[in-house]
Structure formats: C-alpha cells, structure tokens
N, C-alpha and C positions, 0 to 999 in steps of 0.2 A: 606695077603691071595692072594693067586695067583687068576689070573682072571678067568681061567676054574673052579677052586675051588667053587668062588664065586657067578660065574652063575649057577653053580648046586644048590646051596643053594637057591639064590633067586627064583629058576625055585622051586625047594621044596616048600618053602614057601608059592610060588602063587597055587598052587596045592594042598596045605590045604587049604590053608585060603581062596582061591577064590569057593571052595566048600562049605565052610562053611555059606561062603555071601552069596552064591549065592539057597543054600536049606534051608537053618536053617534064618539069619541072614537079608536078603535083607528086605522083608516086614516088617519085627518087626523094623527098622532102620527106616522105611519109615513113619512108624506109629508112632511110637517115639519122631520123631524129625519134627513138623510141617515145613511146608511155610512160609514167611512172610505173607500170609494172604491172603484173594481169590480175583481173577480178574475176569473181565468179557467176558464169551467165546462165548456165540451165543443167539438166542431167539428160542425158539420149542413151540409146540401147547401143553397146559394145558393139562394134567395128572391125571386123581384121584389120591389124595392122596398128588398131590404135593404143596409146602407150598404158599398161595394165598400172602402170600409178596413180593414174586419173581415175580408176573405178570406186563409184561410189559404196562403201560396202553394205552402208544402211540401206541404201533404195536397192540394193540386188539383192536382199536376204527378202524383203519384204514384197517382192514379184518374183522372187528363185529362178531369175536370168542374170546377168550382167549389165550393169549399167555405168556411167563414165559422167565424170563432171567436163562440163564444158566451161572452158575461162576465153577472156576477150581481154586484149589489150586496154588498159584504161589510160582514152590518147589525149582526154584533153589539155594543151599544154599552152605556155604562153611565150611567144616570141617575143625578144624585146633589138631596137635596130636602135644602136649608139652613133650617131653620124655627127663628123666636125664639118663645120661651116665657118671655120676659120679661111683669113684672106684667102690663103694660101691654095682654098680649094676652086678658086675663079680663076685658075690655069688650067691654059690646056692649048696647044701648038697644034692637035689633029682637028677633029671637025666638032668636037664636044667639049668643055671646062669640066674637072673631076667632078664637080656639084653635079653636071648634069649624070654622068654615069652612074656617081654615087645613087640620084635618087629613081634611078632604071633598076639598078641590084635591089635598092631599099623595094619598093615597088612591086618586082618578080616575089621576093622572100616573102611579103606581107600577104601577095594574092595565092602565093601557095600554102601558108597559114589559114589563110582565110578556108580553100579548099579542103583541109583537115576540122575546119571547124575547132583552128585556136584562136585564142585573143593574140592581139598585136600592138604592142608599145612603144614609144618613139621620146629619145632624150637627144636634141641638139645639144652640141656643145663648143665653147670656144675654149678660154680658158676659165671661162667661168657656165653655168647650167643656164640656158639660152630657152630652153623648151623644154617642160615634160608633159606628155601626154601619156596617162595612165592604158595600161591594158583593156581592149575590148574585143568584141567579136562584133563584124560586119561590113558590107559593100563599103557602107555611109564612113565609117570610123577610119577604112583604109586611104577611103577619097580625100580625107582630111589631112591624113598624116603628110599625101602626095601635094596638097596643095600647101601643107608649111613649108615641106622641101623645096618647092619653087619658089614661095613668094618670101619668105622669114628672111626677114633683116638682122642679121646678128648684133650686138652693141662694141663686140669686141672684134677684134682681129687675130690673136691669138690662139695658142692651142694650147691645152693642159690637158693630155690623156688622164693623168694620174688623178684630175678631179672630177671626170666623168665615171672613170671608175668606180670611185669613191661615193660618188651619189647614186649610182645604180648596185651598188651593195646595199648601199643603206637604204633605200626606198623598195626593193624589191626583194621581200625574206623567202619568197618559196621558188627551187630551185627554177631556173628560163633558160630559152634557148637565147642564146646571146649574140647576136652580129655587132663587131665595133669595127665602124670604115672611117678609113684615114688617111693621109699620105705616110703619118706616121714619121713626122719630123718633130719628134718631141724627144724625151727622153725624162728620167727620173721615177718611170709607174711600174716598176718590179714588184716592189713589194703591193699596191690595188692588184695587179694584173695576177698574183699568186693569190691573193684570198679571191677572188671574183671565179677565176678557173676551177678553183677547189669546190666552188657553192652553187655554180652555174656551168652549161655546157656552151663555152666562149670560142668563136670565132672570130679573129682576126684577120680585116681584105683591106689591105694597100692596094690604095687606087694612085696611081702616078705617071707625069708624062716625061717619053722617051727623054724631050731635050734636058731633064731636069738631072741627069744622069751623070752629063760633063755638059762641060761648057768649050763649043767650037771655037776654032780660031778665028774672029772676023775682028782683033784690032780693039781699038780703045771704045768701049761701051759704057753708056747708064743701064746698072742694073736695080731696078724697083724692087725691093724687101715689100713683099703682100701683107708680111701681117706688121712691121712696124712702122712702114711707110717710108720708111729712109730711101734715098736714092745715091748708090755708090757709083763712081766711073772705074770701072773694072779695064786692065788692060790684058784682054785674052792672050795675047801674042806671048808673052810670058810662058814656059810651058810649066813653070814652077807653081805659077797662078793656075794654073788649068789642074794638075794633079792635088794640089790643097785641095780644090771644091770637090774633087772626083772623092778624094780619102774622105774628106766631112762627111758627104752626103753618103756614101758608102754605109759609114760605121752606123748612121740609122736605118737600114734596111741592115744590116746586120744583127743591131741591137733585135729589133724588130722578130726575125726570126729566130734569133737564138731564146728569148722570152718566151714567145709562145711554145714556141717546140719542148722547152728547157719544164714549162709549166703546164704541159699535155694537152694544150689549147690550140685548136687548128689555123692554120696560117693561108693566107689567099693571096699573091701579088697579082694585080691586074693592070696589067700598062694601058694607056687609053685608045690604042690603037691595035690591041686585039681581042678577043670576042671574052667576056665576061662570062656569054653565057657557055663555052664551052670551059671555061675553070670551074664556074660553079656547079656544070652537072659531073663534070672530073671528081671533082671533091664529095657531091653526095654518093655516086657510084662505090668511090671507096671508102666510104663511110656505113656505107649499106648492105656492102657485104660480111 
C-alpha cells in the first residue's frame, strides 16, 4: 500500500472511530472498566448525606467540626488489543474482510483508552508473535497501532490462540484490560485462556462471516483453506457434506463460549453484517452497571 493511500485510511478510520469514542463510547468505557481501586485526594467540611466512615477524625478534633476524607478513583490503566491476522481473517462475503472490522473495534477501544488517559498495547498474532507494540499513552501511538493493522504483512497463515496468550501473560505482569479478536477457529488454549482471565480482565470478540456458518447448496465447488492454502473440490449437494461443516464449525463457537463464560471472561460474537458498535456499547452498559 502506498504511503498517501495509507494515510487517507488511517486519517478515515480516526474519523470514525474517534467519533464513536468520543459520543457514544468514552464514558460507557470508563464505567466499564474500573481503577485499580480509590486513593486519597483531600479532606472537605462534612456534608449531609455524606458517609460518616469517611470523616477524618484527626482534622475534626483539630477545628471541632466535622470533616470527611475525599478518595478518587486511581484510573490509570492499560489496555492491551490481541488481534489474529491469520489468512483466515481476509474473509468476508458483506462489504468489509473481518481484518477490516477487526481494526474499526481495535481503533474505537484504543481512542476510548486514549480518552481515559490509559496506555494502549497491540500484540498481532498468527500462530506464531507477529507484532508487539508495548503500552503507551497518545494520539501518535494509537495512529500507529491503526497503521500496522492495515498495512502488517503477517509471515504465517495460521492461528494459535494458545501462543498469544501465552506471550501476553508473560510480557505483561500488571494486571490490563484485555481485548482478544478472532474468528476463533482454533482450539487447544483452555488452560492460557484460565491463567490470563485469572491475571487480566479478558474480553473475548469473534468477528465472523454469515456464509462461514454452513455451506449452501450450489453443486460441486473449489473451496480455498486461507490459512494452509489447500484447495478442496467440495460437493455441496451432499446434504451429509453440508451438516459435517455446519457440526465442525459449530463446536468452535461453542468451544469459544463455553471458555470464556466457563473462565468469567466476557464474550462478544460480531457477525460482519451487523453493527459492532451496538454489541460493543451492549456489553459495556452491562458491565457498568
């Protein structure tokens, strides 16, 4: 992609998505996703109403009125966005390929971080660690992450959830807010996806498209495998061929939610042909209350 190309994209991108943050998104993000827990900010003169556990009792003996500690949330926190850029994510039958949606969710999440004033992290991954970009805070660091998401040529074709996991345990020790987006045709990362949920507050969003669901009847077909490159002639008319693929592809969106649910880690399915951004304020709403 040529460089003027690419900066019109990312200039689009920020221009959605930083709208999005910034009306819809920002405070449901903020409510969402606690502080590590409250500090202490000043002392002020007692209040009706306000809770007498808070009064200080040394500063009220010492002016013989009442006076109340004031605490603040201490919010600053770090996001980190796991996204696979295996083949498999250059599908897509509506008007977008998962990559592209992937890096519009990645993008909303980062600018609404950004509007809390946390750092923002970014690990590609295939089956093997593709990208890491460390934790930061700023406009410049978010524009970066959107411009590997477009333009990062991955080496592999593959997925290994279980080894992105695994490197984002181990490179990040203090507890993050975690988004890992996928289609989530993998399996084997039970046991990453229980110690990462247990250390981090982990979110999981299957981005996937409708036709990958089952497979229509339209006769004897080449179907292309994205991430090993094989090419099968599949004969759909088969109805015994059509319920294998539906049961296959099934059990991983099953697996999928039954892991996260099973490991107290929030789950997000987003088909590509309907709105992302009403899942995602779904999910912070009821997270926030």
């Amino acid at each position: 992609m040529e460089t003027k190309e690419l900066l019109k994209k990312v200039r689009k991108i920020e221009i959605k998505t930083r709208r999005l943050s910034d009306n819809i998104f920002g405070g449901e993000y903020h409510s969402a996703f606690k502080g590590r827990g409250m500090t202490f900010s000043e002392v002020r003169q007692y209040q009706y109403g306000d809770d007498i556990r808070n009064i200080d009792w040394n500063v009220t003996a010492r002016y013989n009125e009442p006076f109340i500690k004031v605490f603040e949330e201490e919010r600053e926190l770090t996001l980190m966005l796991l996204i696979d850029i295996s083949g498999s994510e250059f599908f897509g039958t509506q008007n977008q390929f998962k990559r592209e949606v992937l890096t519009e969710i990645a993008a909303t999440l980062s600018f609404s971080a950004l509007k809390n004033n946390d750092k923002v992290g970014l690990i590609l991954f295939t089956d093997e660690i593709e990208l890491y970009i460390p934790p930061k805070k700023g406009r410049f660091h978010i524009l970066r992450i959107i411009r590997e998401l477009l333009e990062f040529k991955s080496k592999s074709k593959k997925t290994d959830i279980n080894r992105a996991l695994e490197f984002f345990s181990g490179v990040l020790k203090k507890k993050a807010i975690a988004f890992l987006m996928s289609d989530f045709i993998s399996s084997d990362y039970e046991k990453t996806l229980s110690i990462a949920a247990k250390k981090h507050d982990l979110t999981g969003i299957r981005v996937f498209d409708r036709r990958e669901e089952q497979i229509p009847n339209i006769g004897l077909v080449p179907m292309l495998d994205s991430e090993s490159g094989k090419v099968n002639w599949i004969n759909t008319q088969i109805s015994k061929v059509r319920k294998s693929y539906s049961s296959y592809y099934q059990e991983y969106v099953s697996l999928f939610d039954e892991l996260f649910k099973k490991n107290g880690a929030g789950a997000l399915n987003c088909r590509l042909d309907e709105s992302y951004v009403k899942k995602l304020l779904s999910y912070f709403k009821s997270r926030g209350k």
